[in-house]
N, CA, C and O atoms as CSV, one atom per row, in Angstrom:
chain,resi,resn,atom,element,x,y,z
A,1,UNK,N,N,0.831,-1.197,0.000
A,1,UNK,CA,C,0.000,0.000,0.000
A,1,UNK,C,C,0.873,1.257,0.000
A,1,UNK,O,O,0.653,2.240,-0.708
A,2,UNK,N,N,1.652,1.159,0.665
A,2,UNK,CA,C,2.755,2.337,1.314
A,2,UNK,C,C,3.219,2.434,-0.073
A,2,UNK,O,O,2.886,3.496,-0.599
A,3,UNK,N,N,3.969,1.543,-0.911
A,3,UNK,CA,C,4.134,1.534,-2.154
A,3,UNK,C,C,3.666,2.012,-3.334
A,3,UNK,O,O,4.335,2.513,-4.238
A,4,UNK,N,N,2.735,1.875,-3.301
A,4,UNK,CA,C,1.952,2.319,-4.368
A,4,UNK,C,C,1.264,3.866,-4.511
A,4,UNK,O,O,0.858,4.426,-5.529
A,5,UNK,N,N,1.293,4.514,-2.610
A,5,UNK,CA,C,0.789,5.564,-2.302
A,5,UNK,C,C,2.113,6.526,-2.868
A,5,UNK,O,O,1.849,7.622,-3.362
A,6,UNK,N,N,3.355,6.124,-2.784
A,6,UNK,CA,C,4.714,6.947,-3.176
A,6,UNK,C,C,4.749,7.007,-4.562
A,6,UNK,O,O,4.874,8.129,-5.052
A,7,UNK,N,N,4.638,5.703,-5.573
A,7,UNK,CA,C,4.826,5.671,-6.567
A,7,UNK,C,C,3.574,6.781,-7.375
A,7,UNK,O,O,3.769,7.460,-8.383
A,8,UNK,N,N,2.574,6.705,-6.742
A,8,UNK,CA,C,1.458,7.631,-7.365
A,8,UNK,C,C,1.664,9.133,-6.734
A,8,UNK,O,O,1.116,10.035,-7.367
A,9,UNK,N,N,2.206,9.404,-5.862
A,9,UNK,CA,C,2.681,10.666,-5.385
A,9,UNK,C,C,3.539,11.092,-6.397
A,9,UNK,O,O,3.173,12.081,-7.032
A,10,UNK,N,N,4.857,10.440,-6.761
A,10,UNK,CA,C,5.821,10.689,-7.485
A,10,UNK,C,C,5.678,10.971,-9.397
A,10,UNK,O,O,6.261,11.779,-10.119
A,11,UNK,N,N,4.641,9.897,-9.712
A,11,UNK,CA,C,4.295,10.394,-10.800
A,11,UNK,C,C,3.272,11.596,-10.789
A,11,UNK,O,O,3.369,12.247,-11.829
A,12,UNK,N,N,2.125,12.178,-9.738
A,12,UNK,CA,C,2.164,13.480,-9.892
A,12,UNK,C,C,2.932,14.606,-9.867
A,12,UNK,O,O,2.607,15.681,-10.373
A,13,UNK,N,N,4.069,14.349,-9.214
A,13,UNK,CA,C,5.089,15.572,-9.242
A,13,UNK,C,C,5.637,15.322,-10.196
A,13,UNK,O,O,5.860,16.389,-10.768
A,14,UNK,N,N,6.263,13.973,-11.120
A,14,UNK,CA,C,6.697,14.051,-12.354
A,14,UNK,C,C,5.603,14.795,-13.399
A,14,UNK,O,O,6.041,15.656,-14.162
A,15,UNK,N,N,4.490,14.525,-13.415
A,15,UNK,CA,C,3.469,15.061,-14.260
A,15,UNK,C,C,3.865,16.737,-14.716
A,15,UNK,O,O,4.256,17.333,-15.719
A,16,UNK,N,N,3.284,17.218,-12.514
A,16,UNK,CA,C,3.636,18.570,-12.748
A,16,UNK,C,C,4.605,18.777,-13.425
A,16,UNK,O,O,4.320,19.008,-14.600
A,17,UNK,N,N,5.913,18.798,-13.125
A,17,UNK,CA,C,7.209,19.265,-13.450
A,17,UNK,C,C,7.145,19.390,-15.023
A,17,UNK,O,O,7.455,20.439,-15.589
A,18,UNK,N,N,6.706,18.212,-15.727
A,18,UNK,CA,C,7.137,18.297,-16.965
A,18,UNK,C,C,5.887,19.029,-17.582
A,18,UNK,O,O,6.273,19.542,-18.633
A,19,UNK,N,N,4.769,19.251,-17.409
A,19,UNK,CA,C,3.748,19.894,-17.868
A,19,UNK,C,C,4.111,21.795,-17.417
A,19,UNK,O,O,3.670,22.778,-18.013
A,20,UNK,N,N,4.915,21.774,-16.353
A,20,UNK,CA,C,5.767,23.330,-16.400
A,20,UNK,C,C,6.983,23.340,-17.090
A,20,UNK,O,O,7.145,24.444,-17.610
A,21,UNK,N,N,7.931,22.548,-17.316
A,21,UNK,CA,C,8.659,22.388,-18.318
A,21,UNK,C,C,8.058,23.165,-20.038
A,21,UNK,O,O,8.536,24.089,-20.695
A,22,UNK,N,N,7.115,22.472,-20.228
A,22,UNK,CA,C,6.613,22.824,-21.279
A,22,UNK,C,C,5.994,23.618,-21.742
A,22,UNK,O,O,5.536,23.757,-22.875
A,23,UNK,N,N,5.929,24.477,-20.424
A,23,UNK,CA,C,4.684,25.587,-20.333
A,23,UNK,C,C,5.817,26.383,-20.679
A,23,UNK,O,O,5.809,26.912,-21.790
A,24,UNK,N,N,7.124,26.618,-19.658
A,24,UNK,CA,C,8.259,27.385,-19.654
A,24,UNK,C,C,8.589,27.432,-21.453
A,24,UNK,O,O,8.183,28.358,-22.156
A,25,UNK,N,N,9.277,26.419,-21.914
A,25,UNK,CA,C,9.638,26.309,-23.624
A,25,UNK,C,C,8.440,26.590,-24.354
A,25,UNK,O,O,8.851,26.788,-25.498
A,26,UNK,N,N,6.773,26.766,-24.359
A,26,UNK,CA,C,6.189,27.321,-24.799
A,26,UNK,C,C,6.006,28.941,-25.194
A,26,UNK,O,O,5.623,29.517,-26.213
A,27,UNK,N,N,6.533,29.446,-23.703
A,27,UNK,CA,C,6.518,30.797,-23.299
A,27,UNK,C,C,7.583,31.209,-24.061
A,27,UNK,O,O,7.339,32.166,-24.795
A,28,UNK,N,N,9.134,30.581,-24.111
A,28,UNK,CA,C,9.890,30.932,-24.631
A,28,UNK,C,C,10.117,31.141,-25.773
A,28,UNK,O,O,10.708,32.172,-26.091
A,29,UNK,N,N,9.706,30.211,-26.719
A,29,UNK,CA,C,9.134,30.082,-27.970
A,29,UNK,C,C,8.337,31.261,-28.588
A,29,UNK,O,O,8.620,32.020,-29.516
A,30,UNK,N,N,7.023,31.158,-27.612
A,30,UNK,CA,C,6.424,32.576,-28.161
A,30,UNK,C,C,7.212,34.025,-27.917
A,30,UNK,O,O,6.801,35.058,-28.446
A,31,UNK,N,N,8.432,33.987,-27.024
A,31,UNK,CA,C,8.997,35.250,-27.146
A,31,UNK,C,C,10.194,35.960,-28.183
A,31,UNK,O,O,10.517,37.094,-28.537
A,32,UNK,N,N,10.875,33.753,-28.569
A,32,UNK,CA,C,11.488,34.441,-29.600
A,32,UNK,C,C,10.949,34.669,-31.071
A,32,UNK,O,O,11.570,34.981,-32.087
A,33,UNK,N,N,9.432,34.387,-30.848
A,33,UNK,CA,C,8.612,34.714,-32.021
A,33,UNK,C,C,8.392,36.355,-32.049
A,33,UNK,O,O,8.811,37.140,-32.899
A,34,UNK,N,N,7.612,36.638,-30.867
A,34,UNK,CA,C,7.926,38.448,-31.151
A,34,UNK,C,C,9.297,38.979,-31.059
A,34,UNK,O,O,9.388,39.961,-31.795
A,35,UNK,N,N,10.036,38.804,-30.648
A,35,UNK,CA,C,11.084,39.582,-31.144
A,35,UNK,C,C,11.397,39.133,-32.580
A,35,UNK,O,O,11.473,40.076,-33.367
A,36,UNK,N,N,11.617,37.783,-33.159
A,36,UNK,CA,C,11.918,37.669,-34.514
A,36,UNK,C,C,10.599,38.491,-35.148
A,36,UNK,O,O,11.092,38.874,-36.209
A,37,UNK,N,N,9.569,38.867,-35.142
A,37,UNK,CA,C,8.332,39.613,-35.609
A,37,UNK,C,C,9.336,41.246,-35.674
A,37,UNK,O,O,10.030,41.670,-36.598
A,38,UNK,N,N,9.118,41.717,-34.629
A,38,UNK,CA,C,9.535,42.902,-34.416
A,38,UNK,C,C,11.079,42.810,-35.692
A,38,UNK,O,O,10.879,43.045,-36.884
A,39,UNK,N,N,12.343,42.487,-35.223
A,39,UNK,CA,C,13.180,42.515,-35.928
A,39,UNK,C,C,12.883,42.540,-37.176
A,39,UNK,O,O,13.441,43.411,-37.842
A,40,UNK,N,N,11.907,41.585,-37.880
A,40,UNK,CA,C,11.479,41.157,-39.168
A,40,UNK,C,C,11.379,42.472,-39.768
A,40,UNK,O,O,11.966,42.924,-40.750
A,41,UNK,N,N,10.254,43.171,-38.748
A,41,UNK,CA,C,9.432,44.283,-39.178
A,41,UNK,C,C,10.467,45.746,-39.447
A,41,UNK,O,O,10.146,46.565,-40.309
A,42,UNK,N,N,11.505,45.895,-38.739
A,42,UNK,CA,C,13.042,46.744,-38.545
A,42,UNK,C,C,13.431,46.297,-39.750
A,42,UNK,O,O,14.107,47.222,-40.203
A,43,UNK,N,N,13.396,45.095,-40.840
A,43,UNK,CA,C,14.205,44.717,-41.983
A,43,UNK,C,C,15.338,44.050,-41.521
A,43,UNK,O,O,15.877,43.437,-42.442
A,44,UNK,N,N,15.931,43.926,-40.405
A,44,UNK,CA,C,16.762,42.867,-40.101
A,44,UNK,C,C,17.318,41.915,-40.894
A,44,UNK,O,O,16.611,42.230,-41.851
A,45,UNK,N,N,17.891,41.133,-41.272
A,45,UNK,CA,C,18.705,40.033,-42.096
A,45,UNK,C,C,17.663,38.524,-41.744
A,45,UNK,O,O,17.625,38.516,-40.514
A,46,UNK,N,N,17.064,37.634,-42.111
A,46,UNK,CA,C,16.307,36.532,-41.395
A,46,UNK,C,C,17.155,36.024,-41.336
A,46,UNK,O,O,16.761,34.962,-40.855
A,47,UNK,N,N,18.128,35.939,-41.462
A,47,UNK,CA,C,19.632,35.060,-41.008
A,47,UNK,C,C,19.843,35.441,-39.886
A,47,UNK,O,O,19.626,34.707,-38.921
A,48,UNK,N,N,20.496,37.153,-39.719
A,48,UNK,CA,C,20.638,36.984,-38.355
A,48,UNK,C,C,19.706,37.051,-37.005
A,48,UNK,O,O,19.957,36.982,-35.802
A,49,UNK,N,N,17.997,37.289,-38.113
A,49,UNK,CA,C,17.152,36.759,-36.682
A,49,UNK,C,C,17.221,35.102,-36.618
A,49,UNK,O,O,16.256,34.486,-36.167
A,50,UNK,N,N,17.654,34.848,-36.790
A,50,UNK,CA,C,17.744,33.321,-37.045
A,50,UNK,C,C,18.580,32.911,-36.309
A,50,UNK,O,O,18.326,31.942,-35.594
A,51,UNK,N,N,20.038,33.646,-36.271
A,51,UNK,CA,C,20.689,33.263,-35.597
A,51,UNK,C,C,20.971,33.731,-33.764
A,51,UNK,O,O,21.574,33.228,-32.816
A,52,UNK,N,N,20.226,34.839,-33.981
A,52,UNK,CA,C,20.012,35.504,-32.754
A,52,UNK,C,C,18.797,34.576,-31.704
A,52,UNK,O,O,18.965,34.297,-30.517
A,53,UNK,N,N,17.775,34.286,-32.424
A,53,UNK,CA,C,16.946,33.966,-31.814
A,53,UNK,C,C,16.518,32.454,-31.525
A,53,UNK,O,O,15.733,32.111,-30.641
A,54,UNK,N,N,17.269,31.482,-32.564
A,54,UNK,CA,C,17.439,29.795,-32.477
A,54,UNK,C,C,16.133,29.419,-33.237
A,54,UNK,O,O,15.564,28.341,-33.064
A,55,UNK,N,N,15.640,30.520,-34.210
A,55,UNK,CA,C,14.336,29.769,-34.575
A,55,UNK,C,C,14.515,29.468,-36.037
A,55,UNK,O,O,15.261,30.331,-36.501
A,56,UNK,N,N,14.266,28.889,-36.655
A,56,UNK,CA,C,14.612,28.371,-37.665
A,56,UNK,C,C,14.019,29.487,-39.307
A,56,UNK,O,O,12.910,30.022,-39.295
A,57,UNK,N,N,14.754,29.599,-40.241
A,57,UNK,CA,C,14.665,30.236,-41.207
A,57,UNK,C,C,13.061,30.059,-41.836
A,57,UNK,O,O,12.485,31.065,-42.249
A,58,UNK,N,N,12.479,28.903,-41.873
A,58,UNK,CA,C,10.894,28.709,-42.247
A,58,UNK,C,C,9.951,29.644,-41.199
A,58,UNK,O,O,9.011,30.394,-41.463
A,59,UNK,N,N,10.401,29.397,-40.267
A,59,UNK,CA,C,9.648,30.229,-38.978
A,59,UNK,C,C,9.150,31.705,-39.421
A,59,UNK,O,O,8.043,32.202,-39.628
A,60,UNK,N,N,10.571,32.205,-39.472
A,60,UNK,CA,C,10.666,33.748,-39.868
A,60,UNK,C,C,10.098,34.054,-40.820
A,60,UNK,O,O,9.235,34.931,-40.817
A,61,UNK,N,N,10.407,33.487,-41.713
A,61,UNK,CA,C,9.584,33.559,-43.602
A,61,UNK,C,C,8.160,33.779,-43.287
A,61,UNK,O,O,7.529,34.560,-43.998
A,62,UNK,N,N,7.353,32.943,-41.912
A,62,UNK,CA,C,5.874,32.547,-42.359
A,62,UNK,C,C,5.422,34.341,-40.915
A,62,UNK,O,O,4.289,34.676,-40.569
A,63,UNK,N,N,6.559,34.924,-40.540
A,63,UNK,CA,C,5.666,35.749,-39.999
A,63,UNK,C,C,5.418,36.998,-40.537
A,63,UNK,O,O,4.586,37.741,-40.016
């Protein structure tokens, strides 16, 4: 019993963790989307928002 009460404890805190994990790289994601937006919009190089920001050259093109 004791067993099974830990193991189900533990996969809710694994749950949480990785469901904020993902929340975090979501958030992040959407920020290096507005700044690659903004830059875009300055005329910037999509190379070097690309390289500034880790988002990939298709990314930039579609904003």
């Amino acid at each position: 019993m004791y067993n099974s009460s830990l193991k189900a404890k533990i996969d809710y805190e694994n749950t949480i963790s990785f469901a904020e994990e993902k929340a975090f790289e979501k958030g992040r994601h959407e920020e290096a989307l507005e700044i690659a937006r903004n830059l875009k919009n300055k005329k910037i190089d999509i190379y070097i928002i690309s390289d500034t920001t880790g988002l990939s050259i298709q990314e930039i093109e579609k904003l």
